[in-house]
N, C-alpha and C positions, 0 to 999 in steps of 0.2 A: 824498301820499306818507306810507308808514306808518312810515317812520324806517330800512327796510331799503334797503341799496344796496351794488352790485355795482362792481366796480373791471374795468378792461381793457376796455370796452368802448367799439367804435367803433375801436380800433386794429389790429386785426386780431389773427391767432395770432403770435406771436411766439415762439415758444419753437423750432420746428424752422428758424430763422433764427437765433437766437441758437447754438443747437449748431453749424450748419454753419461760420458764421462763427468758433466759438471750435474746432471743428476743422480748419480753414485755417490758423488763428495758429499753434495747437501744430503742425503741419505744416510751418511758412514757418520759429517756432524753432526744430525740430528739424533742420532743412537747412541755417539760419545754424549753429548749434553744431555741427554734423558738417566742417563748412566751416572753423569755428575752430580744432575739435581736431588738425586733418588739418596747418594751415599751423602751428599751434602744436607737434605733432610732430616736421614738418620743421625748424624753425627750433630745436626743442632737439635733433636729429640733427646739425644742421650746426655749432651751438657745440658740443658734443659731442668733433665730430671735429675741432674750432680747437684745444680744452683739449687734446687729446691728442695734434695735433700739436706743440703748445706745451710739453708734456710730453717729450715727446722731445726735441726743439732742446734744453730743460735738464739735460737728462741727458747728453747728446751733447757738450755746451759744459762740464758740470761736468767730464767725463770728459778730458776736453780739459786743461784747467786744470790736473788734477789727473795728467797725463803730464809737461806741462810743469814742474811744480812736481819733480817725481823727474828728469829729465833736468836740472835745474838743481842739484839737491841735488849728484849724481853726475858733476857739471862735463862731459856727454856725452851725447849721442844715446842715448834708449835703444836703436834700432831700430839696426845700421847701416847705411853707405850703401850701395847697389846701386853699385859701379864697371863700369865699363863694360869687356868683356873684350875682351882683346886678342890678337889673332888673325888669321891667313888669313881674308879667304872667299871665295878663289877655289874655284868649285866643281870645277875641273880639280885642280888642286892638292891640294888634299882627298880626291877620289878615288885620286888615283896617294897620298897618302902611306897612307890605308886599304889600299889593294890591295898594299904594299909592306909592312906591317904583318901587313897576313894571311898576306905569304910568311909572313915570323919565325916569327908564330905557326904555321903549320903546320909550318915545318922544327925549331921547339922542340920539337914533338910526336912525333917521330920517335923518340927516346930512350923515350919515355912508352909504358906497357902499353895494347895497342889494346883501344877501347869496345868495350863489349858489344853487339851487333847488338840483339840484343832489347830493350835501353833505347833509352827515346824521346830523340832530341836536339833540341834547339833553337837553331839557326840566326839572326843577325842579319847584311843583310848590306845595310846602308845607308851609298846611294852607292855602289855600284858596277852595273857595266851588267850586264845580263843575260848577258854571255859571262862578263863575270869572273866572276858568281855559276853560274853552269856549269859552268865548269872548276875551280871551287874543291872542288864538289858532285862532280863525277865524281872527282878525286881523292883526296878522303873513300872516296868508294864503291869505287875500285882497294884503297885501302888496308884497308876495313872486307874485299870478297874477299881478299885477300891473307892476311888473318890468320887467316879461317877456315880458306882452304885448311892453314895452316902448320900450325893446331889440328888437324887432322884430317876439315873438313869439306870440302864439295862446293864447286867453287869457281863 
C-alpha cells in the first residue's frame, strides 16, 4: 500500500437511499404539521366563538343590572305592565254589536256631503258575514247613484 486510500467502499451507493428516505420524513412532517394546523385552527375557532359567546352573556347581564338599578332609583317598573283586557269575546256578540255600529255610522252619514265616485274608498269590514258586508256595499252604491243622479248625472 502506497499510503492512498478510498473510504465507502464495500457498502454499497448510499446516497440515492439517503435522499428517498429524507424525502419520506419531509413528506410524513409535512402531513403531521397540516394535521396540527388544521385541529389547531379548529380549536382556536371554537374558543373563539366561547369568548364571544361569553361576551355577550356580559353585556346582556350588565345591561340587565343596569335596568334594574334605574327602575329602583325611580321606585317603578320602567316598562309597564301588560293588564289583561277586559272584554266580550263572544263572537256572536261582537258581530251583532259591529253591525249595529255600522247602522250609526251610516245613518251619521246622511247629513254629511256624499263622496266623490272618483275617489278610491277603503273598506273594513271585519266580523261580519258576507250578507252583512253586501248590504252594507249595496247601500253605499244606492247612495253613491243617488247623488249623481241628484248632481246632474246618469243614474
Amino acid at each position: 500500500m502506497d499510503g492512498a486510500h478510498t473510504h465507502g467502499h464495500g457498502h454499497g451507493p448510499t446516497g440515492l437511499a439517503e435522499l428517498v428516505v429524507l424525502g419520506a420524513g419531509i413528506a410524513l412532517a409535512a402531513d403531521i404539521l397540516a394535521r396540527v394546523l388544521t385541529l389547531l385552527l379548529i380549536v382556536l375557532a371554537v374558543a373563539g366563538g366561547l369568548l364571544l359567546i361569553g361576551f355577550i352573556g356580559y353585556v346582556v347581564a350588565t345591561c340587565r343590572r343596569y335596568q334594574q338599578a334605574i327602575a329602583e332609583q325611580h321606585h317603578g317598573p320602567v316598562v309597564p305592565d301588560d293588564r289583561p283586557r277586559v272584554g266580550n269575546a263572544d263572537p256572536v256578540t261582537l258581530r251583532q254589536a259591529i253591525t249595529e255600529l255600522q247602522a250609526q255610522l251610516l245613518s251619521a252619514r246622511n247629513g254629511l256631503p256624499a263622496a266623490d265616485p272618483s275617489q278610491h274608498q277603503h273598506l273594513h269590514f271585519h266580523g261580519l258575514t258576507p250578507g252583512q258586508a253586501a248590504a252594507i256595499i249595496a247601500q253605499l252604491q244606492a247612495r253613491q247613484r243617488t247623488a249623481r243622479w241628484q248632481d246632474g248625472g246618469s243614474p
